[in-house]
Every structure is written in C-alpha cells, then in structure tokens.
N, C-alpha and C positions, 0 to 999 in steps of 0.2 A: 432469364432476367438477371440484371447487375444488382449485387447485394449492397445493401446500403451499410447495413452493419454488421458486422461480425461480430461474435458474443461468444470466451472462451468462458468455457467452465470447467474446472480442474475439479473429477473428480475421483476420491480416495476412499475405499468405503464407506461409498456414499448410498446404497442401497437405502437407507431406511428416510430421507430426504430428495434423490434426488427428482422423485417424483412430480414434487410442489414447485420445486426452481425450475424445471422441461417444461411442467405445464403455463405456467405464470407467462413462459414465453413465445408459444406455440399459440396459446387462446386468447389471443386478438386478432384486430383488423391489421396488424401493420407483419405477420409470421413469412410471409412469402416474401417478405423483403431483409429477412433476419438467416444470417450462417449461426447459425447456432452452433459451434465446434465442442462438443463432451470427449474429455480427453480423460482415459480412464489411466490413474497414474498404476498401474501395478497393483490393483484391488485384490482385496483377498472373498473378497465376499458378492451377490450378485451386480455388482456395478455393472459388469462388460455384456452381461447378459440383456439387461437394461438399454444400455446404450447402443445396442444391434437391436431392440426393441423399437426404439423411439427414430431411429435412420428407418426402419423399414415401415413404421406407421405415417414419419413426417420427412420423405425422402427429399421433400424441395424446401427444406427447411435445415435439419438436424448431419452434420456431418460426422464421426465418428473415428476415433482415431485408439486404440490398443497400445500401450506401451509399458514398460518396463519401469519399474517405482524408482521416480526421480525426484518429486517434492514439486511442490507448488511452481518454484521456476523453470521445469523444465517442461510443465505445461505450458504455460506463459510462451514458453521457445516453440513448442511443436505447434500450439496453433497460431499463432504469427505467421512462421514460414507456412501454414496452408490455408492463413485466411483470403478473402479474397474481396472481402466487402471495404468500401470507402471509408468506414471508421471501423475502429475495433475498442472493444468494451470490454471485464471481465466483471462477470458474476460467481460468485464462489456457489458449488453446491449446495449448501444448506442455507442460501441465502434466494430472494426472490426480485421479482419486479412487479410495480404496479401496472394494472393494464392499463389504465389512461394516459400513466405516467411515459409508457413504452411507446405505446403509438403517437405519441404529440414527439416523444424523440425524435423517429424516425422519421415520422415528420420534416420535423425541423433540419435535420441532416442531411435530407434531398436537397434540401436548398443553401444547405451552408456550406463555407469552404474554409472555415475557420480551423487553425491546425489542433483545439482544444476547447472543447465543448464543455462545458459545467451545468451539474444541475444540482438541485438540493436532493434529499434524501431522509429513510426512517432508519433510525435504531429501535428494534423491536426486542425486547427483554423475552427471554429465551421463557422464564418457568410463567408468566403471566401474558404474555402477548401485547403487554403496554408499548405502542409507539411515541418515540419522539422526533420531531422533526426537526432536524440536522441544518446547516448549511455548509456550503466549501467556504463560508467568509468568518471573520471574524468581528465582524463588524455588521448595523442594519447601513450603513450608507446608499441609499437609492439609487446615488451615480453607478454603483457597481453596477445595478443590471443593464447600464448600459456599455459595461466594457468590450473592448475590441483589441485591446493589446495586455502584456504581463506589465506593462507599467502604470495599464491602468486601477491595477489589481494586487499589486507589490506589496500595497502596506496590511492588507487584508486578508489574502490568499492561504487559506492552510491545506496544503495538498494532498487530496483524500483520494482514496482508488474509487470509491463508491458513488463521488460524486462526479467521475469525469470518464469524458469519454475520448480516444484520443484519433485523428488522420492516421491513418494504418499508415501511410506514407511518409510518417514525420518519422516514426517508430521504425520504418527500415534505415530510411536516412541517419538517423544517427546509432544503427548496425546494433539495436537492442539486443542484448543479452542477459538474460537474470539467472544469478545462481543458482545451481541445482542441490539439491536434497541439503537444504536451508529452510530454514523457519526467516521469519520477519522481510524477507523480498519484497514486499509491495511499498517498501520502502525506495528500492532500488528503480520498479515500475515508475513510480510518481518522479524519482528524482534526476535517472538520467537521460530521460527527454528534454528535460526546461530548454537546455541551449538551443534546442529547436526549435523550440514553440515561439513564434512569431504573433497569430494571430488568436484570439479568445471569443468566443462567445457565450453567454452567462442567460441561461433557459432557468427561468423563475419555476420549477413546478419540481416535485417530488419524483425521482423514477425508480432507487433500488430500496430493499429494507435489508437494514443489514440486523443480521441476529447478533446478540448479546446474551452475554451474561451463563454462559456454557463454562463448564470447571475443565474440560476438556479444551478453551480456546490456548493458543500460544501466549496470549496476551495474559494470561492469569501468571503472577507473580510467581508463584511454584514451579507452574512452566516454564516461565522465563531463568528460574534460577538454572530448572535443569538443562535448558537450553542455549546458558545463556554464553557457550562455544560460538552459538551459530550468532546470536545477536554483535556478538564480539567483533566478529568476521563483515556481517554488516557495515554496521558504523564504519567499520576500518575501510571499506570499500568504499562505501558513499563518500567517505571524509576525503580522500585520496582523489577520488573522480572530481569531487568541489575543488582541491588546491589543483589538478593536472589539466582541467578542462573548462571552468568558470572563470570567466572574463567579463562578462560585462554583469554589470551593476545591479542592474534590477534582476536577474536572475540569479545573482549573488544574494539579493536581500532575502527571497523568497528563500533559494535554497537553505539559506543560515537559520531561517524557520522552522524547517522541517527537522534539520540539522540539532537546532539546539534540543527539540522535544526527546530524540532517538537519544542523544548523548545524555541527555538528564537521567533517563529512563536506563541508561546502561549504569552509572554509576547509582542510581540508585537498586539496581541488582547487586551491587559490589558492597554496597552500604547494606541489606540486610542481608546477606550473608556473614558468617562464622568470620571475623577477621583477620584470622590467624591464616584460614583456607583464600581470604578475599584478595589479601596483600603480594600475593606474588601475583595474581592476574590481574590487580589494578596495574601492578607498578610495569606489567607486560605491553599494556596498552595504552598508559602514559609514552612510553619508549615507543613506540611506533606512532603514536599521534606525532609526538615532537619530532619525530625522522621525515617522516610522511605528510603531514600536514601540520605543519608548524604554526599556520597563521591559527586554524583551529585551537592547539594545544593553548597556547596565549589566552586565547578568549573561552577557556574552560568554564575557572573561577568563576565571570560574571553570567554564564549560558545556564548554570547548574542551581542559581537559587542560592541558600545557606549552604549547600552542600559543600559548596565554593569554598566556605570557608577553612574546611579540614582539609579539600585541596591545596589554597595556598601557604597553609602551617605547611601540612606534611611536605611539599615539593622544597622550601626555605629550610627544613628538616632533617630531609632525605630520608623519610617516611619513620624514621625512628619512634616513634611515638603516636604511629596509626591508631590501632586499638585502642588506649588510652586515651587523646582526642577525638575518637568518634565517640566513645562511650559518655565524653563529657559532651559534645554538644550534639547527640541525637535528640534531646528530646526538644532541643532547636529548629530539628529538621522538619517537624511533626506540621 
C-alpha cells in the first residue's frame, strides 16, 4: 500500500517517552496508511532497542533507521531522503497525536493535493497535563478556513512545525536541508520551504499536543543562553536564505513574521546576559546581519519592540556606551 504520510520522529534518549508518541500513532483506524520513520539519533540509553521493538511488532507501519548523534536536523535529513509517503509530518518524541485528530488527517490528505496542510493543535503543560488549544493563525477570521493559497493567509499565518503538514514533494523540490547538531532548526523546517508552497489547505480540528513547560526544553531562557552559538548560527542562516532567495511578496510578508519573533528572541538572549560578555557577540552579528542581510539589519530597531531603542543609540554610538544604556532602559524593556 502507498503511504499517505510519512511521520518523522527524531528520537534522543528518548526511552522513558517514546512509548506514548509510537503508540498514539499506531492505535487508530488510519496506522497502515502512516511510515512512521523513528530515527534514533545516537542514543545513549534503550531508544534503538525500542525502535527494533516497535519495526518488528508494527512492520507495515514503523520504519527504523540507526544512526550516529547528529541533532534534530539530521534526523529531519535521514528520514526525508527514506520517506516515502505523499506528505511528511514531524512529531517530536516526547510529544504525541490525538487519535481522532490523526485519522481525519489522513483522511483528509488522500484527497488533497495542496503543497501545505494546516491544522490547529494542543500545548499540554508538562508538570499538570493542562491542554490549550493553539492555532497556526493569528487571527479568528473565518475566511481563513477557507484558504487555498499563502496569500490567502499572509496577514495571519504564524508558521508552527506542530501545526503543519507538508507534500514530501515540495520538500525535495526545494533540496531541504536542516542543520545538523543545532538546537532551534525547526525554525529552518518551517521557513525554507515558503518559496515553494504554492497551494494551502486549512483543516479546522486539533491533531498534535505539543508538551510544554520541561526546564530541559531548548526554549528555556538558560538554554538559550547556553546555546545561544547555535541560535546565532540560525537566524544567521534564515536571515541570509530570506535576502538570497525571497522574492515575492507575500512570502516575504510571512517570512519577516517568523523572522522578526527569532530575531527579538536572539537579542533578547544578548540583553540578559552579563554585558561586558554580551557586547562582542552582539556587535559579531550586527556585522554579519548588515554584510549578509542588510535589508534585515535596517529593520532591526522596529522588529525588536523597545529593545530597538538601545539598538539605535548604540549603532549612532558605535556601541560605546552599551552597558550603561541598557542598564538605563531595561526596566523599559519589562
């Protein structure tokens, strides 16, 4: 049988979860129509034991791939090049599906040929189990669920991994490739497809829950400080693909969406850090925005909130007086 979807799950010592994410996708009506690809990134613990588990309990479901500790994007790479289903998905290990939510998907994707599928979604709070329910919009506007195009969806669209599902075929087409042993790629997932995605279709019903609120996510500010090499490296990348590859309009609007939340959230890593340690890595990726993506660096100021404002002192400056300035108007930034 032709797999309708493909569903990577990048898993990293994932033993003590990956149980509830395999199952959540195996036990429905719609499993024989799902590749479920478990890509065990270089586990230390029994992930791979697991995942030779679940291949030989659910062979016409679960594919199973062994490799070498790359990070999140270089799972993303290996099951790409082995999926083989008409759309591909990713669910993260410690994260799940709902069964109603899975089967009306796949559903829905026998019949569509849209290059990008949207649906809505739960944040599930890690230490109490509280769900909230998400959308890809930013906006209730009704016309969305009936969109068919990214122009129909421009003003509203904020591009989430958890809410979309994408044509595996759009994703070769434009020769995806996400960085390896990086943190924050799903950045890169979501953004450099746009120039492909031609066609949309907007599925009203809930399908992934994504967990929250773990001191272990990358997302946690501490993380981010210490990670915040890889974040760096990000932005720099996305911002660079937007100025060498974004041409038209409405995909320019969306991507400067997405764009400006990563860029807020970078300098505001730079802003609570020690400013003495902060000021040679801002003023490192000031000088490559304005190299590399100029039109970006310009529209920093207004992308970043009040943050802007120690921006455009300091750059008028030539950053003499960082520390000093930030000290006076952080409790601005609050």
């Amino acid at each position: 049988m032709n797999k309708v979807l493909s569903i990577s799950v990048a898993a990293y010592n994932a033993a003590d979860c990956l149980d509830k994410c395999v199952k959540s996708l195996v036990n429905n009506q719609v499993a024989d129509k799902l590749e479920i690809i478990i890509v065990n990134d270089g586990s230390k613990d029994a992930t791979a034991e697991l995942g030779r588990k679940y291949q030989a309990e659910y062979p016409n479901s679960v594919v199973f791939i062994d490799k070498e500790n790359g990070g999140h994007g270089s799972t993303i790479n290996a099951s790409l090049k082995a999926a083989t289903g008409k759309y591909y998905k990713i669910v993260d290990s410690d994260d799940w599906v709902e069964k109603a939510g899975i089967e009306k998907l796949v559903t829905a994707l026998e019949e569509s040929d849209a290059d990008l599928v949207l649906n809505s979604f739960y944040n599930v709070q890690e230490e109490s189990g509280e769900k909230t329910y998400r959308s890809v919009f930013e906006s209730q506007d009704p016309k969305l669920r009936a969109a068919k195009t990214l122009a129909d969806i421009k003003d509203a669209y904020n591009p989430v991994m958890h809410g979309s599902t994408f044509k595996t075929q759009v994703l070769r087409d434009c020769h995806l490739k996400i960085d390896e042993h990086c943190f924050y790629v799903d950045n890169e997932m979501m953004l450099y497809p746009l120039p492909y995605i031609k066609t949309v279709q907007v599925l009203d019903f809930p399908v992934y829950d994504y967990l929250i609120g773990s001191v272990g996510q990358s997302i946690n500010m501490k993380n981010m400080i210490k990670n915040r090499a890889q974040h760096v490296h990000v932005v720099e990348q996305v911002a660079r693909y937007y100025t060498d590859q974004v041409t038209d309009p409405v995909v320019s609007e969306i991507y400067l969406r997405l764009l400006q939340k990563i860029i807020n959230k970078q300098y505001q890593i730079f802003f609570t850090m020690d400013s003495k340690q902060a000021k040679g890595e801002l003023l490192d990726f000031e000088e490559y925005l304005q190299k590399h993506a100029p039109a970006i660096y310009r529209q920093v100021p207004e992308m970043i909130g009040r943050k802007g404002q120690v921006i455009s002192f300091n750059r008028r400056t030539g950053y003499k007086f960082y520390g000093l300035t930030l000290n006076i108007l952080k409790p601005l930034m609050k």
